[in-house]
C-alpha positions as CSV (number, residue, x, y, z in Angstrom):
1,X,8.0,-6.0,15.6
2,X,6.1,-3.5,13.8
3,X,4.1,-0.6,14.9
4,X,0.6,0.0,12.5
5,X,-0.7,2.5,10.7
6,X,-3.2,5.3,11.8
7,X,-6.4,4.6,10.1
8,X,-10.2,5.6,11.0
9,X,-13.7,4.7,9.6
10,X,-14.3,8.1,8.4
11,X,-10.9,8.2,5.8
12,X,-11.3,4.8,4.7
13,X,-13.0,3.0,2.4
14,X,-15.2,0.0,3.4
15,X,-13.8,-3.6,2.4
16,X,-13.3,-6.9,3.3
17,X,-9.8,-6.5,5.5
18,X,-10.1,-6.7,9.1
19,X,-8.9,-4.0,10.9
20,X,-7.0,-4.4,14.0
21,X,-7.3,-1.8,16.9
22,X,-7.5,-1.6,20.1
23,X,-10.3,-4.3,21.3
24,X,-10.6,-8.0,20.5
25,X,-12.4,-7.6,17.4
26,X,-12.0,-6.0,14.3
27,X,-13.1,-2.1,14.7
28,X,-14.2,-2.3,11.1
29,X,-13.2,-3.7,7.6
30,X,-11.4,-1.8,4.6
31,X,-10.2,-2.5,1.2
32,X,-6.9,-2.0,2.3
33,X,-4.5,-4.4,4.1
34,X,-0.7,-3.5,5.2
35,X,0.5,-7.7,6.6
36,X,0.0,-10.6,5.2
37,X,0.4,-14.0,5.9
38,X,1.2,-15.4,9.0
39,X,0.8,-12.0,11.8
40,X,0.6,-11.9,15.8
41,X,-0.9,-8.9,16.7
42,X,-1.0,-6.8,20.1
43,X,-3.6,-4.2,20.7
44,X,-1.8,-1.3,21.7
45,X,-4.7,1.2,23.5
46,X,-8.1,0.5,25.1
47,X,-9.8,-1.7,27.4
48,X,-7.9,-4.5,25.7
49,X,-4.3,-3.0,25.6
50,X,-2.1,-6.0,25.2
51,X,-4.3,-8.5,23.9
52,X,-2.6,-11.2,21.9
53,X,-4.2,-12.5,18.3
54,X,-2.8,-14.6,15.8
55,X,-4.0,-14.0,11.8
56,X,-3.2,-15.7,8.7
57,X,-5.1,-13.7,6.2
58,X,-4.3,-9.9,4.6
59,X,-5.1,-7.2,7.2
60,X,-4.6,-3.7,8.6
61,X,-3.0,-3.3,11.5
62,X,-3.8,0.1,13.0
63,X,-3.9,0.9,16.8
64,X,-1.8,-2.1,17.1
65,X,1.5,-3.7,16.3
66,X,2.5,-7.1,14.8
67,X,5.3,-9.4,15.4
68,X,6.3,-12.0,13.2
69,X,8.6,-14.7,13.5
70,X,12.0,-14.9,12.1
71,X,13.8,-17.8,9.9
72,X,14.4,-20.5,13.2
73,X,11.0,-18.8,14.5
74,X,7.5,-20.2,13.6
75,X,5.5,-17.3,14.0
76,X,2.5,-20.2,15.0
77,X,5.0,-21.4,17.8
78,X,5.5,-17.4,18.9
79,X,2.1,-16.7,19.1
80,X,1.6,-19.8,21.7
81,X,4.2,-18.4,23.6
82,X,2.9,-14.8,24.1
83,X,-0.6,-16.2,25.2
84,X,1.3,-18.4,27.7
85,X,2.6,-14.6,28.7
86,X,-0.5,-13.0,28.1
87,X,-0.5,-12.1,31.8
88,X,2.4,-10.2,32.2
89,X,1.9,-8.4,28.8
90,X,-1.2,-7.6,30.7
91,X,0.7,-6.1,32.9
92,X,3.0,-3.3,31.2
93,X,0.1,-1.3,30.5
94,X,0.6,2.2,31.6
95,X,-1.7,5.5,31.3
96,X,-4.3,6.1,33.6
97,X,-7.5,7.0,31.2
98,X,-7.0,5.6,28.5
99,X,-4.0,2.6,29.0
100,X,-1.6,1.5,26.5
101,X,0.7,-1.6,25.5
102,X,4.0,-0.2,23.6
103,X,6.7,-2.2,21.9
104,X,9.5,-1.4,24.2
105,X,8.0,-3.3,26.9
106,X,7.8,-6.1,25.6
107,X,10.9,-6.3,23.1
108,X,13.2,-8.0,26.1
109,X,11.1,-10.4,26.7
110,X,13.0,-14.0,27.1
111,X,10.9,-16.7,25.1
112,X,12.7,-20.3,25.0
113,X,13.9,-20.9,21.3
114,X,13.8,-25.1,20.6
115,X,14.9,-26.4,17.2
116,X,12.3,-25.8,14.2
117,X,11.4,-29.5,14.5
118,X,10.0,-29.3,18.3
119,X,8.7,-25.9,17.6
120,X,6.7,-27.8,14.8
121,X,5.4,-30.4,17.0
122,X,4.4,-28.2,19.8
123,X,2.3,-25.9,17.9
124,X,0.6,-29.2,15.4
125,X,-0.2,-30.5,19.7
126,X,-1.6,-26.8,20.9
127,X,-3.5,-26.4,17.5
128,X,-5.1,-30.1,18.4
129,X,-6.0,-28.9,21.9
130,X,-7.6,-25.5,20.4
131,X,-9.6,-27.2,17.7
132,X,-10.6,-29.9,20.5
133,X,-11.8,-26.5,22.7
134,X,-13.5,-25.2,19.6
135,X,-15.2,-28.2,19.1
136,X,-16.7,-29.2,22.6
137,X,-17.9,-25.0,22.7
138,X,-19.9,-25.7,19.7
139,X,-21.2,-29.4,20.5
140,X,-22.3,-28.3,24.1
141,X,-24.0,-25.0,23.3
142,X,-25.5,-26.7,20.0
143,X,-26.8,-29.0,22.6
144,X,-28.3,-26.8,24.8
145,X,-29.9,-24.8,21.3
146,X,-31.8,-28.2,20.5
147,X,-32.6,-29.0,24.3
148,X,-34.2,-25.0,24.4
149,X,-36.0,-25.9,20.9
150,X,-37.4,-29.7,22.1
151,X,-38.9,-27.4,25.0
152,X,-40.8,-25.0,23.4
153,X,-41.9,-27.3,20.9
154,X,-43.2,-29.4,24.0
155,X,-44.7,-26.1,25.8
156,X,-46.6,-25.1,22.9
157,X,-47.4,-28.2,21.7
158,X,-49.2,-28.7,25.6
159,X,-50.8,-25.2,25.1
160,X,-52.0,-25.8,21.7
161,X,-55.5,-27.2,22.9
162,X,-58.3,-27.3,20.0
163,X,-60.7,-24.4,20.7
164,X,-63.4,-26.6,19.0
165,X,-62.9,-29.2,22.5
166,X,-61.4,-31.9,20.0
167,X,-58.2,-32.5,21.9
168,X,-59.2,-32.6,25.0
169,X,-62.4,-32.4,27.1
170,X,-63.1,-29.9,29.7
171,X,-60.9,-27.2,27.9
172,X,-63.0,-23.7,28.2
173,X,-61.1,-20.5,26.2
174,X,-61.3,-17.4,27.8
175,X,-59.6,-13.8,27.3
176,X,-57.3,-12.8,30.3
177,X,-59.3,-10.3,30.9
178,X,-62.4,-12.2,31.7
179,X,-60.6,-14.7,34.2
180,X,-58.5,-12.4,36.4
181,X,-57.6,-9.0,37.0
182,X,-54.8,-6.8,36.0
183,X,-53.0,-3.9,38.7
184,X,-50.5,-1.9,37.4
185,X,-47.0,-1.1,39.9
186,X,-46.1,1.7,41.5
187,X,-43.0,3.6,40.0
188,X,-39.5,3.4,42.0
189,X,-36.0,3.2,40.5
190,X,-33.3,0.9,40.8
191,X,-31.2,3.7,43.3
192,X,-34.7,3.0,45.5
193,X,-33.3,-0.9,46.2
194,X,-31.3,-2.1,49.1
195,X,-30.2,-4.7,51.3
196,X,-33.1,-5.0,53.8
197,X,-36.4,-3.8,53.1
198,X,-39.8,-5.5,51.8
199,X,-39.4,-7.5,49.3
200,X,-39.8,-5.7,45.5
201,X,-40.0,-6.8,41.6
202,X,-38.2,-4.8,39.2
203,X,-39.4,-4.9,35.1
204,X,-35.9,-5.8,33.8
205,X,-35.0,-8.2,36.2
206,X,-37.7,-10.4,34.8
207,X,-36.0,-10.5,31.5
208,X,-32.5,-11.2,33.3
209,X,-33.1,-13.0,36.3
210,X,-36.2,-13.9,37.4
211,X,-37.6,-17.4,35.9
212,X,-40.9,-18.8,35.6
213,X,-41.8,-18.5,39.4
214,X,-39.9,-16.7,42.5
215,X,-40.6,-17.7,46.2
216,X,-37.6,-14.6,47.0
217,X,-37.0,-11.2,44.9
218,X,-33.4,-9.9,44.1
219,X,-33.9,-6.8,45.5
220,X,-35.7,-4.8,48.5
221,X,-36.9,-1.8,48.7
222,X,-36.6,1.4,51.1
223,X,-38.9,0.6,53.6
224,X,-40.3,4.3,53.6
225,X,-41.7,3.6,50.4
226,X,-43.8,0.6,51.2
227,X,-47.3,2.2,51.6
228,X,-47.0,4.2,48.1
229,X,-46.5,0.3,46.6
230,X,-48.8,-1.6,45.0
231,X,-48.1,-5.5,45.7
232,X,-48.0,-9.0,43.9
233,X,-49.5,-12.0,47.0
234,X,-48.7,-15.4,46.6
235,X,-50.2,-17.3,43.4
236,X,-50.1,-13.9,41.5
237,X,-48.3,-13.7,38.2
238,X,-46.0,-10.2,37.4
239,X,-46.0,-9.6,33.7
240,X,-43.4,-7.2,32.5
241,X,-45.4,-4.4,30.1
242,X,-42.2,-2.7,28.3
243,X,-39.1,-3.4,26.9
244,X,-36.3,-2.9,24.4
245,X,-37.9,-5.4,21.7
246,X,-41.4,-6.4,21.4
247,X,-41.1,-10.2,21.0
248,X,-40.4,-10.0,24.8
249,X,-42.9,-8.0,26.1
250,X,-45.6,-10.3,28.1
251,X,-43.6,-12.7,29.7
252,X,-44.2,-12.9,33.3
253,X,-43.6,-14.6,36.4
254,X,-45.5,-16.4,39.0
255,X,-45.1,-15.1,42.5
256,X,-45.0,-17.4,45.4
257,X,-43.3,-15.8,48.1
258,X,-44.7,-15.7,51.5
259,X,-44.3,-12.0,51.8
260,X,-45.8,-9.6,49.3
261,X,-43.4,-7.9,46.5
262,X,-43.4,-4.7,45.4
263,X,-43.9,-4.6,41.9
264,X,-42.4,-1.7,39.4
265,X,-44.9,0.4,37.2
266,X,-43.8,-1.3,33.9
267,X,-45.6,-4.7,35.1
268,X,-48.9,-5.7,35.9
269,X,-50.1,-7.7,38.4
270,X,-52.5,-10.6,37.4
271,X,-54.8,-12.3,39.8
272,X,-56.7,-14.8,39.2
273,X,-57.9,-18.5,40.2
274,X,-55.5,-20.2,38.0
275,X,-52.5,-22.0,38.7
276,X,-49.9,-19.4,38.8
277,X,-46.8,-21.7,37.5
278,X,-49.8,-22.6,34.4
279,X,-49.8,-18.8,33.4
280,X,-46.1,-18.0,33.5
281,X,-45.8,-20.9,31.2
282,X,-48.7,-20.0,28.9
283,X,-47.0,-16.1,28.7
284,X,-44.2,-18.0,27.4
285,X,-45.6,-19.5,24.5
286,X,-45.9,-19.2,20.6
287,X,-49.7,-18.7,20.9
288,X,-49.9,-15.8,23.6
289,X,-47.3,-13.8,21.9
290,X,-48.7,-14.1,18.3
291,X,-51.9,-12.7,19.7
292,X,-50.1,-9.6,22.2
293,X,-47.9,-9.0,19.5
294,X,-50.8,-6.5,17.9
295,X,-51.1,-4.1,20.2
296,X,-47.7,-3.5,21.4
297,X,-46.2,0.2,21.1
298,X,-43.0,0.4,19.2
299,X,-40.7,3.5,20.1
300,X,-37.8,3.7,22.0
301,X,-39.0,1.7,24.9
302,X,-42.3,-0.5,23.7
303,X,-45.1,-1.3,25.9
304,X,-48.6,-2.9,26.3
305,X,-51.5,-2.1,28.1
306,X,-53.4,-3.8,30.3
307,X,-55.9,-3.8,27.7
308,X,-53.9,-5.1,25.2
309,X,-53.0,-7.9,27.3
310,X,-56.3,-8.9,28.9
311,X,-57.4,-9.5,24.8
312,X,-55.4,-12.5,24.9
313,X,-57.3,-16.0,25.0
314,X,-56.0,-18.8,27.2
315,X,-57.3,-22.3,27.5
316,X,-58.4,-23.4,30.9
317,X,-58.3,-26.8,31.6
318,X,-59.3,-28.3,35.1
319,X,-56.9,-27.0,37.7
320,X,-55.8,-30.7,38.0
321,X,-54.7,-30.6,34.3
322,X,-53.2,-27.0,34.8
323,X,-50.8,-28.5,37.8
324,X,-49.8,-31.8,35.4
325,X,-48.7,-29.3,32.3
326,X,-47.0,-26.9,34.6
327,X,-44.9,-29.2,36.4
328,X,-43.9,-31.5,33.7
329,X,-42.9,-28.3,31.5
330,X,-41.1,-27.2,34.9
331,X,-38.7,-30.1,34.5
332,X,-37.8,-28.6,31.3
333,X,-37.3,-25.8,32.5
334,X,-35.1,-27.3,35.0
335,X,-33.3,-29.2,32.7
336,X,-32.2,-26.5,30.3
337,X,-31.3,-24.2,33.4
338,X,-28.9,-27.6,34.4
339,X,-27.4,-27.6,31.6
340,X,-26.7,-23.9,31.1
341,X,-25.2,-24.1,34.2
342,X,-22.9,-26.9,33.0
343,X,-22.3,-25.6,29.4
344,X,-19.5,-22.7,30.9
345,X,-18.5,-25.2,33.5
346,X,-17.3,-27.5,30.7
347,X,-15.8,-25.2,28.6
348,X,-14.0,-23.4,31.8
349,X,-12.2,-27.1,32.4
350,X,-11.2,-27.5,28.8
351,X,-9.7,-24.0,28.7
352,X,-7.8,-24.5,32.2
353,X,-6.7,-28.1,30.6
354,X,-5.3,-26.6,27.3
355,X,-3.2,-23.9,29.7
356,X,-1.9,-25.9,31.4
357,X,-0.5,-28.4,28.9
358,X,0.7,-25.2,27.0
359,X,2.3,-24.0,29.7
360,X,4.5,-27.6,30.3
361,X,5.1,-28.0,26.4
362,X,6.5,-24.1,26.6
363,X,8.3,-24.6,29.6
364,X,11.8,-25.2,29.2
365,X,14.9,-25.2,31.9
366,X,17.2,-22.5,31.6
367,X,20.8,-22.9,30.9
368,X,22.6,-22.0,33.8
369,X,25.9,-19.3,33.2
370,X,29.1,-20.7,33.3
């Protein structure tokens, strides 16, 4: 066991060698490197005191120390055994403020030593069971990626009318502005939400949590401020007017609660006769955005005006055909909200799976004192 080296940003020279801190990443890279080969490293301060990493490249180990195995020791096999004790390493932290991992307590601890032949076999087994782990991540979340892609295609491609009537008959093309109205919020902040009070719309909670439509809100607001608010009814739409990026800005979603919401000053309330789930869907797609994207102000914080927004042109088929493209693009929707759902579910089982057989293969009785 070996303590690292003190070593900042600011007196090093940038590189290719990780180097290895206090977190679960690299804090940065240098063109220095102090192991080599085979290391297990143990962050020593911060947030992730004690975390256990294995290497087999040239690095720097800083606010850290490594451990490496020993002639009848496969450094491979040791590392599988201090992530089967990456609990109780967990557990030695001390310091209040800023908590720390030292050598000394962990240097007695008792890991089971089988010959280097069975140390060989276990570690070839838990490197199967890792790759395996690696492997269904990236399959399931490539998945989902091409599932997300198939539905935008399919939402845009269902937007797409042909403004000359080509495509379809009965398709009129409009600005926003022309076929509804736009109402900006009222301001209140997020310390202004509680457990029981009318129902209210936040801006960022339509980039985090809200979906296309919302029959309930997440939050309610102080009841004292209800007659300062300005409300969405059912069958408006809430579009968010300001954000951190400006490919996001526009999106809305439809409200069809029973009860009114309260909706925040960075949104705007759009009524209109449309089909509400029709809009939140059409603020969704390639076409809307490329046309918003224009007048958006980029600072800190961009926004869009109502003006800005009521520019846009949608195509208005019959309300008939409006209902048919929402609700089959609403089954997408579904489906990729399934199988996010699933995608951390999976992933959870294989990790519990890959514990538990390390924890049986690592697991060996005790010889009892004469």
């Amino acid at each position: 066991m070996q303590r690292g080296t003190s070593l900042t940003r600011n007196n090093s020279t940038e590189g290719v060698y990780p180097v290895i801190s206090g977190g679960r990443v690299p804090a940065f890279y240098c063109d220095k490197f102090n192991r080599e080969g085979e290391t297990i490293t143990v962050a020593g301060s911060g947030a992730g005191a004690g975390y256990v990493q294995y290497w087999n490249e040239p690095i720097f180990v800083c606010d850290a120390f490594s451990i490496k195995g020993c002639e009848d020791v496969s450094t491979k096999y040791l590392y599988y055994c201090l992530t089967n004790m990456q609990d109780n390493i967990y557990a030695t932290k001390k310091g209040g403020g800023v908590p720390h991992v030292h050598i000394s307590s962990i240097e007695n601890f008792f890991i089971p030593i089988p010959h280097p032949d069975i140390q060989e076999e276990i570690v070839k087994i838990l490197d199967r069971f890792e790759e395996y782990a690696v492997e269904l991540q990236t399959e399931l979340q490539t998945e989902l990626q091409a599932r997300r892609e198939q539905y935008e295609y399919y939402r845009n491609k269902l937007l797409a009318f042909d403004e000359s009537g080509k495509n379809m008959k009965s398709v009129t093309w409009m600005k926003l502005s022309d076929i509804g109205s736009f109402i900006r919020g009222k301001r209140f902040v997020r310390t202004d939400i509680v457990n029981d009070g009318v129902p209210c719309i936040h801006y960022g909670d339509i980039y985090t949590y809200y979906g296309l439509y919302a029959t309930q809100s997440k939050g309610k607001l102080r009841s004292e401020l209800a007659p300062k608010m300005r409300y969405a009814h059912k069958n408006d739409v809430v579009i968010v007017a300001a954000g951190e990026n400006k490919e996001d800005i526009g999106i809305g979603v439809a409200w069809l609660g029973e009860k009114p919401a309260a909706v925040h000053d960075a949104c705007f309330i759009f009524k209109s006769d449309l089909y509400p789930q029709y809009v939140s869907h059409y603020l969704r797609s390639t076409y809307y955005h490329k046309q918003i994207v224009k007048y958006v102000s980029e600072g800190k914080i961009c926004s869009i005006s109502a003006k800005g927004l009521g520019n846009a042109i949608i195509p208005i088929p019959t309300y008939e055909e409006q209902v048919r493209i929402a609700t089959l693009l609403n089954k997408f929707d579904s489906l990729i909200s399934d199988l996010s759902q699933v995608l951390p579910v999976e992933i959870a089982a294989v990790q519990e799976q890959y514990e538990y057989y390390r924890n049986k293969l690592l697991s060996f009785p005790k010889i009892k004192e004469a």
